[in-house]
C-alpha positions in Angstrom: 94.4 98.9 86.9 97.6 101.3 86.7 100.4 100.5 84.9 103.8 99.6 87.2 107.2 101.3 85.7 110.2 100.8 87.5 113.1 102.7 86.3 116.9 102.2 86.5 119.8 104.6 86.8 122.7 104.1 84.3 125.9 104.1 86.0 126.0 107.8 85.1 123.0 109.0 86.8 124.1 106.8 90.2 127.7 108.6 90.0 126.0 112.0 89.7 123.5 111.5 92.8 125.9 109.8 94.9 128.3 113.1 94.3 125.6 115.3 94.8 124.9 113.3 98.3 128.4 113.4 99.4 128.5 117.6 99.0 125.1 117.5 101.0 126.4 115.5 104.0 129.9 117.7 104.1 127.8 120.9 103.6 125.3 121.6 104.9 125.4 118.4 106.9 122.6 116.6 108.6 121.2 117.4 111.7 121.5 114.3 114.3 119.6 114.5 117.5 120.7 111.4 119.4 123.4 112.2 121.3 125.3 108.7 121.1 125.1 108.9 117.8 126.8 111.8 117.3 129.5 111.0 119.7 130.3 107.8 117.4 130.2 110.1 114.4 132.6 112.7 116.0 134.8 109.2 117.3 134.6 108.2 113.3 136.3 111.7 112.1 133.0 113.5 111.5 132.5 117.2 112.5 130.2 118.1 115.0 128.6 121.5 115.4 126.0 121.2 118.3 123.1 119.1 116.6 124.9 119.4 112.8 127.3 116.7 112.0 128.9 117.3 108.9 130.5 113.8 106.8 133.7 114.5 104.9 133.7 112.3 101.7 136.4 110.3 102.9 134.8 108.8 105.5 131.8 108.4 103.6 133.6 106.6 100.9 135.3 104.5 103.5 131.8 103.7 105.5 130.9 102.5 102.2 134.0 100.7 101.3 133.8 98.3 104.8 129.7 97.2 104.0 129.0 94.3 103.7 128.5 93.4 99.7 125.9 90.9 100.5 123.3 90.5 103.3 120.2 89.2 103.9 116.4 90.3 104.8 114.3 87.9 106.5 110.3 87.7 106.3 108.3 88.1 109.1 105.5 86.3 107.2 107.4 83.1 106.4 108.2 84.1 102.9 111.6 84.1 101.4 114.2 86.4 102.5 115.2 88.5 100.3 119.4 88.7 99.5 120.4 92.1 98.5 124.3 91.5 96.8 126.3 94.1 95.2 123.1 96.7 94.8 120.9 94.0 93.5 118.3 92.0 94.3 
């Protein structure tokens, strides 16, 4: 039998990746092939280059800011859902 770790990021290391993230969607963007999608990007202040749509930090920060803090994932198999709050589980 192997032995399960499961490792958690201090607040430093999540600071550092979620910077990191933010520089990769502004530059060099993510490349969205559904069309409606990237018209609600575009509608949402995003910059669209053909199939590149490029997310200025701002409005990732405010995408992030108007999530819900707490919702909910229901089992298919009857179990019980799991409630996700503030990061956690």
């Amino acid at each position: 039998m192997t032995d399960i770790r499961l490792t958690t990021w201090n607040e430093d290391a999540c600071r550092r990746v979620h910077e990191a993230t933010l520089e990769v969607l502004a530059d060099p963007g993510v490349e969205v092939r559904h069309e409606g999608a990237r018209q609600l990007l575009a509608a949402a202040g995003a910059r669209v280059d053909g199939l590149r749509v490029r997310l200025d930090a701002i409005l990732v920060e405010h995408a992030l800011a108007s999530a819900p803090r707490k919702f909910v994932v229901e089992s298919r198999g009857g179990q019980d859902p799991l409630v996700l709050e503030d990061g956690r589980t």
